[in-house]
C-alpha positions in Angstrom: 71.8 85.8 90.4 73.7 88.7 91.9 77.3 87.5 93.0 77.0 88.1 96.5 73.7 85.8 96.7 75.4 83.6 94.4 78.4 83.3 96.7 76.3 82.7 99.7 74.6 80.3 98.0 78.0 78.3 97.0 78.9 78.4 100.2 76.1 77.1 102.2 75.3 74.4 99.7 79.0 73.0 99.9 80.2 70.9 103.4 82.6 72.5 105.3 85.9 71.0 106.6 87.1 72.6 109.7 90.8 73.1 109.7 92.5 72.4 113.4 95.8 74.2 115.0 97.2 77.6 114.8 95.8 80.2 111.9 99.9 80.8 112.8 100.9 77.6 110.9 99.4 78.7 107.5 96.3 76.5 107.7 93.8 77.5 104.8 90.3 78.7 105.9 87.6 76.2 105.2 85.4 78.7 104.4 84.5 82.1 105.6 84.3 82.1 109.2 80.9 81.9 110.7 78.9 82.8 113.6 79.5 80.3 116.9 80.2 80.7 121.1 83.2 82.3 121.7 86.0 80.5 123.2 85.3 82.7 126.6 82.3 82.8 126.6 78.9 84.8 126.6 79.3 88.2 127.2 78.2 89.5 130.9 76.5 92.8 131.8 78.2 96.1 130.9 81.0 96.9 133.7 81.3 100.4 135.0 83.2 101.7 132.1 79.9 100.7 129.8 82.1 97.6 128.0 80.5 94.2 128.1 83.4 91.7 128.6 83.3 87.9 129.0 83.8 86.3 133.0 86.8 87.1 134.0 88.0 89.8 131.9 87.8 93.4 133.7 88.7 97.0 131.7 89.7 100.6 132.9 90.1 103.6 131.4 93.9 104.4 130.4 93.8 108.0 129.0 91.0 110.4 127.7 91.2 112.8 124.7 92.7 116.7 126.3 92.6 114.9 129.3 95.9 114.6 131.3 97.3 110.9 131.2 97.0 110.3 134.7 100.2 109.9 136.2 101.7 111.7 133.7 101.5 115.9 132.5 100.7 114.9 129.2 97.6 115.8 127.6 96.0 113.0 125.6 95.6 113.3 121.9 92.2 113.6 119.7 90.6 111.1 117.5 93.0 108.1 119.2 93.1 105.5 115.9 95.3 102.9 115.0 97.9 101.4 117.7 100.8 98.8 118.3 102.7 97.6 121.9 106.4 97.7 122.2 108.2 95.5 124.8 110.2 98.1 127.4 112.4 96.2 128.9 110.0 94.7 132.1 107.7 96.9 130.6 105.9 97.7 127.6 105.0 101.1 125.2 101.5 101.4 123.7 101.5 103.8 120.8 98.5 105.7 118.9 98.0 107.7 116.3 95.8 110.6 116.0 93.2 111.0 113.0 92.5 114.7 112.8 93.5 116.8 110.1 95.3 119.4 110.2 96.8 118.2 113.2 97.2 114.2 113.1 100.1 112.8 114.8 101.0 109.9 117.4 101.5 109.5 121.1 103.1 106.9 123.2 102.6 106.0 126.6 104.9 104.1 128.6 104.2 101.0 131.3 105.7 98.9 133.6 105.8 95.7 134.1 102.5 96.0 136.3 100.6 97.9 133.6 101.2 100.9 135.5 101.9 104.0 133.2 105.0 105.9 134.1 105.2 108.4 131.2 103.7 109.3 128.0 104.6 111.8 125.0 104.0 113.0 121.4 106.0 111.0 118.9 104.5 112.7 115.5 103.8 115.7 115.1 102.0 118.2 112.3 100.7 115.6 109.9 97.4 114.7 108.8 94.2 112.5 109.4 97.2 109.5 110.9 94.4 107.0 110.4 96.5 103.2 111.1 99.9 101.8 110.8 102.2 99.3 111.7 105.0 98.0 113.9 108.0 96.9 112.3 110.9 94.6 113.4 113.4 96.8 114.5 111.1 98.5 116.9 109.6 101.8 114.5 105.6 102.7 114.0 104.8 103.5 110.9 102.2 106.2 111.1 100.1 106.2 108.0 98.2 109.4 106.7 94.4 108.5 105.2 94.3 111.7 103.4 95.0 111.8 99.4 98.6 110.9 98.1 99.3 110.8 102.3 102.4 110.1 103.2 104.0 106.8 105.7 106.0 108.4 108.5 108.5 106.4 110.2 108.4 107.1 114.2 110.7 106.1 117.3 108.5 105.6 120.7 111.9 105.0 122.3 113.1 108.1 121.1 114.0 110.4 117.8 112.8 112.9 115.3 110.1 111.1 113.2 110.9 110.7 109.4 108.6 110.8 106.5 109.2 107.6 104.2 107.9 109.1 99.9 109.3 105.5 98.7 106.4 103.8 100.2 103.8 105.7 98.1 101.7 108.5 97.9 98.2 107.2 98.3 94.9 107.2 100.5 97.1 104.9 103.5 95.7 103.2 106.2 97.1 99.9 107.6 101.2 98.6 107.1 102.5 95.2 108.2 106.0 94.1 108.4 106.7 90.9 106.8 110.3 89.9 108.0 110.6 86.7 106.0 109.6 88.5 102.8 111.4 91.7 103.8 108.5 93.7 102.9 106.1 96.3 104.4 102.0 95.6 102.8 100.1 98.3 102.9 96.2 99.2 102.2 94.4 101.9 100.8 91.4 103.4 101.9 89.0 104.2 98.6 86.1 102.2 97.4 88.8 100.9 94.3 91.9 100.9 96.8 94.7 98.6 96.4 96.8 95.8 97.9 100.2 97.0 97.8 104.0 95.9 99.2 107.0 97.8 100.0 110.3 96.1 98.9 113.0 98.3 100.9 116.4 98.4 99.0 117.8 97.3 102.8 115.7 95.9 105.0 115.6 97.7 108.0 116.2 101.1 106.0 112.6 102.0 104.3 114.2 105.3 102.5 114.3 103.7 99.3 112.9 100.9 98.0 110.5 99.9 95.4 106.8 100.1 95.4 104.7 97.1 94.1 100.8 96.5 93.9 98.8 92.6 94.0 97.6 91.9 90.3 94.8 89.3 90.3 91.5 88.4 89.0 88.0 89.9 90.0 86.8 86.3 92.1 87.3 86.2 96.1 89.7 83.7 95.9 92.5 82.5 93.4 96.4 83.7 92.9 98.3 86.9 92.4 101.0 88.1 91.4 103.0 91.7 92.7 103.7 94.8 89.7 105.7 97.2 90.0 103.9 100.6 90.5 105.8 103.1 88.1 105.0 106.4 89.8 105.0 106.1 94.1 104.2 109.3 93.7 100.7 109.0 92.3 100.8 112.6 90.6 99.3 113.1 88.1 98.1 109.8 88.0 97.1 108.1 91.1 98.9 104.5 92.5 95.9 102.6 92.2 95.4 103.3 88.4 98.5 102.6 87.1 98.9 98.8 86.6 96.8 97.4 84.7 94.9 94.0 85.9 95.8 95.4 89.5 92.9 93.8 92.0 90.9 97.0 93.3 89.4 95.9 97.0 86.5 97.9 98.3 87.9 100.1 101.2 90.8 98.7 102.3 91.6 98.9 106.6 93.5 96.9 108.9 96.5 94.7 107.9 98.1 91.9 110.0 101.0 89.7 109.7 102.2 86.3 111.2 103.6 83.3 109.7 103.7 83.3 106.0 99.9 84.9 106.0 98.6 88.6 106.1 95.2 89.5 107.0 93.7 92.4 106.1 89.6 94.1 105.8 87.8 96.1 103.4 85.3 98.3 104.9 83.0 99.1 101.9 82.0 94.8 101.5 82.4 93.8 105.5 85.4 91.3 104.4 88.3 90.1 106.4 91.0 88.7 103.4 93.7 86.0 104.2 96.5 86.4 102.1 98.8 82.9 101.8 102.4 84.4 101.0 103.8 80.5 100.7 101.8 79.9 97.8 101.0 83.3 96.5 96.8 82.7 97.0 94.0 84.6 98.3 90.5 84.3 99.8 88.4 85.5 101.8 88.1 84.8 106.1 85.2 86.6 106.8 82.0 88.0 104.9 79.2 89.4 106.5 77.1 88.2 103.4 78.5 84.7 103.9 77.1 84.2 107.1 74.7 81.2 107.1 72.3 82.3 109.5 71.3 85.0 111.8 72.7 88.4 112.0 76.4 88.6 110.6 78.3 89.6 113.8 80.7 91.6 112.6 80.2 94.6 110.6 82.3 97.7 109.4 85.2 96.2 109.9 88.3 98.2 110.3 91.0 97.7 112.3 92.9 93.9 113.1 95.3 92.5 115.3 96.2 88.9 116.5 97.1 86.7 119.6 99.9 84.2 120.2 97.2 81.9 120.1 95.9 82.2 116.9 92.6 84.3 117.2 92.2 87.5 115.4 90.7 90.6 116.8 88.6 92.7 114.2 87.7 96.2 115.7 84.1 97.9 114.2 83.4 101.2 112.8 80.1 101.1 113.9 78.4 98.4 113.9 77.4 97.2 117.4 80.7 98.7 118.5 82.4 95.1 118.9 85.9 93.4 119.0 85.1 90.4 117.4 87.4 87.3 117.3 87.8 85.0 114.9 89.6 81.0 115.8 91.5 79.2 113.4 88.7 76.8 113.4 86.4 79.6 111.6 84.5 80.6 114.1 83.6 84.3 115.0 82.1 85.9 118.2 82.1 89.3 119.9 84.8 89.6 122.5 83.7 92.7 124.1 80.7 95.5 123.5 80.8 99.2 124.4 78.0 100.2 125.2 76.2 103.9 124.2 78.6 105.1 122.3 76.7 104.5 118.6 78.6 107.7 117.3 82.2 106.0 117.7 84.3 103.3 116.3 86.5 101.0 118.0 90.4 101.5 116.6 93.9 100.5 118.2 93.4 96.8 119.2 96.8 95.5 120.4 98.4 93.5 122.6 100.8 93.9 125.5 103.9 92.0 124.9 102.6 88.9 127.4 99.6 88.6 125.4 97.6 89.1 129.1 96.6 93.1 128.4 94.6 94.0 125.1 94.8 98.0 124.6 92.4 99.8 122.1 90.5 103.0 122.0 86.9 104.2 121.1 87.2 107.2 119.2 85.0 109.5 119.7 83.4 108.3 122.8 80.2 109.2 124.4 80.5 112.6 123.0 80.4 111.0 119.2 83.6 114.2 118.7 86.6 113.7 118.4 87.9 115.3 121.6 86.0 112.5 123.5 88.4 109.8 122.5 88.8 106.8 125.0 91.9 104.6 125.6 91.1 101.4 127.5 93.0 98.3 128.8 91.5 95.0 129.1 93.0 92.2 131.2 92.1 88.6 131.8 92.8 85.0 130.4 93.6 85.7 127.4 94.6 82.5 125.4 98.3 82.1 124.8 
């Protein structure tokens, strides 16, 4: 039986426990989440900006790609991609990177404490294809370059010369997420044999040296791991991903997310969402479109992630039916929100303001499908918190 029939079968044939409080407090997945209504809701007719939303959510359009930020006499970056909020004092900074090459980069734009943008600006400039990232603790994105041995470069939306970071590896990037317990940066790689790696900084806080380490497991979609040094950060002549042996190659790797002891991240190429458990150094899977029990899987190409105070995740789609989807901690998935007629996009950016009441994200290319008609959007409502 081929393994993904065989997994669906396992999975459907066994009973399934559901698993109550906060994905937050570690709680191991049942099994892979599956299709169910939404904790808002169906979805209601498309609003004027063509994004179906549940009752009481509304959206507007924040910036446009070589479009002036309104309010602002900055000109809106291409290709908006991956993106992370900032508390600002009474306000909040939303930041996004640019996934064009030559060109790349990230932008920031500034609100306050009534959503209201007061200022935005280039924070990265000159790079390449700046595909995701992260936040980390002490108030830095990490811009990541999806471009062969791409660099990480360290950025400063409150202010200051951005910095590239060579210790963190030279590799097809995509995703980072700080783990401040750990004192590590995880990292994925976008190729069809990517990797799973960490950064272990020599000072935490300092990422300019540090040591490089890649997840060593088995082949199954579930089980322990263990982290390997990876000898050459570099990845010349021989590239990151091939130099450990045993190291557990994951099928396009995309977004990465971190809260308490657990980091989430997809693989584009298999439709997976992964939940790492850093507590007891295990793996499985949260989400597999070919695990879905019936119906049609409702997520697909997944790509980038982000979470709420509550517990839910937010997956973005490359495609697909250009969906957020959310995922409880009870296992449970549903579309939050549709865009409608733009098939030639992907969703990218999902993040939260810092009261959890404001989710920002972009579509990428737009109704144009190019990457000059990038979108920004903000959408508010009851979130749960």
């Amino acid at each position: 039986m081929e393994r993904r029939n065989f997994l669906r079968a396992s999975v459907l044939g066994a009973s399934t426990v559901a698993f109550t409080g906060s994905l937050w407090q570690g709680a191991a997945l049942a099994a892979p989440a599956q299709p169910a209504t939404g904790p808002y809701g169906a979805l209601q007719a498309a609003d004027a900006n063509g994004i179906r939303l549940p009752a009481g959510f509304t959206s507007r359009v924040v910036a446009r790609s070589r479009q002036v930020v309104p309010g602002t006499s900055y000109t809106w970056h291409d290709a908006p991609d991956g993106g992370a909020c900032f508390a600002d004092g009474s306000g909040w900074i939303y930041v996004s990177n640019s996934e064009i090459n030559p060109g790349g980069g990230a932008s920031a734009i500034r609100f306050d404490a009534s959503g209201n943008v007061v200022s935005a600006n280039r924070i990265l400039s000159g790079t390449r294809q700046n595909c995701a990232g992260g936040k980390t603790p002490w108030n830095t994105w990490l811009s990541c370059e999806e471009v062969s041995r791409g660099f990480v470069y360290e950025t400063y939306p409150f202010g200051g010369a951005a910095v590239q970071r060579p210790a963190m590896g030279r590799f097809t990037h995509e995703a980072a997420a700080a783990d401040p317990v750990r004192r590590v940066i995880y990292l994925t790689e976008d190729e069809s044999n990517g990797r799973f790696y960490r950064f272990v900084p020599t000072t935490w806080g300092d990422l300019s040296s540090g040591t490089l380490q890649v997840m060593v497991a088995g082949s199954a979609t579930s089980g322990s791991f263990t982290w390997a040094n990876v000898p050459d950060p570099d990845g010349d002549p021989t590239a990151t991903r091939n130099q450990v042996s045993g190291s557990k190659a994951f099928n396009g790797g995309e977004g990465c997310y971190y809260a308490d002891d657990t980091v989430w991240f997809t693989t584009k190429g298999d439709n997976r969402v992964w939940q790492v458990n850093l507590t007891n150094n295990t793996y499985e899977l949260a989400y597999d479109d070919s695990l879905v029990s019936s119906g049609t899987p409702p997520l697909t190409g997944v790509d980038n992630v982000t979470g709420s105070t509550a517990g839910d995740l937010y997956v973005a789609e490359d495609g697909g039916n250009m969906e957020i989807c959310l995922i409880t901690p009870d296992d449970k998935i549903s579309p939050f929100l549709r865009i409608n007629n733009q098939g030639s996009s992907e969703i990218t950016g999902p993040a939260f303001n810092p009261a959890g009441d404001r989710l920002y994200f972009s579509s990428q290319r737009g109704t144009s499908g190019s990457s000059s008609g990038g979108i920004t959007y903000c959408v508010t409502g009851p979130f749960r918190r």
